[in-house]
N, C-alpha and C positions, 0 to 999 in steps of 0.2 A: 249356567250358560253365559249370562251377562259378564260372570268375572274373569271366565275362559275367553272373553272375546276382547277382553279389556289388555287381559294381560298379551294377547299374543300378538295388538293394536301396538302396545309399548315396545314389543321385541322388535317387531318391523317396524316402526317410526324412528328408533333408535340405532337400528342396521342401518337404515338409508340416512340418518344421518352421521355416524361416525363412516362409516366409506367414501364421501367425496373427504374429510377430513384427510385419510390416511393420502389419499390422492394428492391433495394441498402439500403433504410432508413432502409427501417424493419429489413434489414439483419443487418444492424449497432446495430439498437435498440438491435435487439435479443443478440451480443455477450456482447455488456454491460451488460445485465443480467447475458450473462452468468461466465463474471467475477468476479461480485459482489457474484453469487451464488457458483463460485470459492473460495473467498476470505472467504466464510462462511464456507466452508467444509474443506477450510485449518486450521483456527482458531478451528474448532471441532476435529479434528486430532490433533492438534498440542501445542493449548490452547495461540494462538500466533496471533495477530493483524496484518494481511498482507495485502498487497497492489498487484493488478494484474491487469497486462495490456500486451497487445499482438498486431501482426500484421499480418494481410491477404493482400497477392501478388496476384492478377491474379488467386481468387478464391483455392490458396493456402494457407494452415495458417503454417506460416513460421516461427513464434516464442511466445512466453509467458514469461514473467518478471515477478519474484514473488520476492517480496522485504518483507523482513523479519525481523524487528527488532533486532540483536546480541543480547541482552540482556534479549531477551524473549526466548534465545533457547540455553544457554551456555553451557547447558549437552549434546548435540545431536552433530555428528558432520555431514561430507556434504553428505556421501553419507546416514546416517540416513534419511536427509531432502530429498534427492531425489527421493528416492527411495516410500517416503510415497508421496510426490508433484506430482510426475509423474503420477502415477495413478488417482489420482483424476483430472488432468488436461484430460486425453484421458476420462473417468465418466462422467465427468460435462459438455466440451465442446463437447463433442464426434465428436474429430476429435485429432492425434496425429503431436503437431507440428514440423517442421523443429528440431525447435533447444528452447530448455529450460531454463532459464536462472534463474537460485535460487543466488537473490544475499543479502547477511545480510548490513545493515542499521545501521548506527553509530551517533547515536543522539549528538554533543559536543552542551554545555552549551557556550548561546550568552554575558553572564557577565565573563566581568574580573575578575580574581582574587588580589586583592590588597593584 
C-alpha cells in the first residue's frame, strides 16, 4: 500500500511539474515570433534590416534591443528612430518594456588595406 502511494505521489508531483514547463516553452516559442514579426514591421517602417531580441524577468519584459544597421538609416536621427520603434514594439509584442534599446550597427571591412 505504502509503495502504491509513493509511486503514484511521484506520477502527480512530476505531471504538475513538467506542465507549467511545457507552458514556459510555448511562451518562449511565442516571443520569438514575436521578434521576428517585430523585425518585419521595423523593416516596413523604416526600409531597414534589423535585428531584435529582448529579455523577460520574473514574467516582466524588461527590455528590447533593436540593432539597426548605421548605414541604412543616415538621414534619420535617434529620436526619429524612437519614436517610430517604440510603438511598434508595445503593437507587436503587446506588452511595453522596462527599458528600450535602439542601438545602430557599424559593419568595418575584415581585409587590410595594403
Amino acid at each position: 500500500m505504502f509503495t502504491q502511494l509513493n509511486k503514484s505521489s511521484a506520477l502527480v508531483i512530476g505531471a504538475m511539474l513538467l506542465l507549467p514547463a511545457c507552458s514556459a516553452v510555448d511562451n518562449l516559442m511565442g516571443t520569438f515570433e514575436k521578434f521576428a514579426e517585430l523585425e518585419r514591421a521595423i523593416n516596413a517602417e523604416l526600409s531597414v534590416d534589423s535585428k531584435v531580441s529582448g529579455n523577460w524577468s520574473n514574467g516582466a519584459f524588461t527590455n528590447v534591443n533593436v540593432i539597426i544597421p548605421a548605414n541604412e538609416i543616415s538621414e534619420k536621427n535617434v529620436d526619429e528612430l524612437t519614436n517610430t520603434i517604440q510603438p511598434l514594439v508595445v503593437q507587436v509584442i503587446e506588452a511595453e518594456p522596462e527599458t528600450l534599446y535602439v542601438t545602430l550597427s557599424v559593419t568595418t571591412s575584415q581585409k587590410s588595406k595594403k
